[in-house]
N, C-alpha and C positions, 0 to 999 in steps of 0.2 A: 504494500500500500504506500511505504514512504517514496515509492518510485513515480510512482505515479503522482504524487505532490510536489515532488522533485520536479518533476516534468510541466506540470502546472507553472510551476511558480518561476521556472525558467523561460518559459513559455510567457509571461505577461511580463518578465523583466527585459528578454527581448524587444517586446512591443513597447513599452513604456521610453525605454531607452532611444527608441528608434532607431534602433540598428536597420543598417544603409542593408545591408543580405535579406532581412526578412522582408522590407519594401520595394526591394527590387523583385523579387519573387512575386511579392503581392501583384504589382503592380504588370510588373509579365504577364498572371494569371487574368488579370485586370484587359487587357490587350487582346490576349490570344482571343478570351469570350468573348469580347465586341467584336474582331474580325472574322470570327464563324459566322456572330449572329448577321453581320451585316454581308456577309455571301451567301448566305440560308435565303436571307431574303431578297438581297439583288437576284435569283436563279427559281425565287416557289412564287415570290408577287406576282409576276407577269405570267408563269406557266397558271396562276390561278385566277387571276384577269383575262385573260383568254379560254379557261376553260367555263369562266362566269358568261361570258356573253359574247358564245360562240356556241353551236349546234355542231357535234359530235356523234359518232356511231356508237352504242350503246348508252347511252346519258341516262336513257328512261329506266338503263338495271342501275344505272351505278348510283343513282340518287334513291 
């Protein structure tokens, strides 16, 4: 169990501290998800604007 307190309390003395390692990390993490999210949606918007108000062969199963 003290390991795990250990762990704890290393862990907010990091963040407190602001260590440059763990914000650079954050902040990469920080990055990476916005440029998924913003290629997720530059590539499903438009294939789903065009499957909105367009007529397609099978539409009437898929819906």
């Amino acid at each position: 169990m003290n390991e795990l307190i250990d762990g704890f309390i290393t862990a907010v003395t990091l963040i407190v501290t602001l260590d440059p390692e763990v914000y650079e990390i954050a902040f990469r993490s920080i990055y990476i998800t916005f440029s998924a999210t913003l290629i997720a949606s530059a590539l499903s918007i438009p294939v789903a604007l065009y499957l909105a108000f367009h007529d397609f062969r099978g539409e009437k199963r898929a819906l």
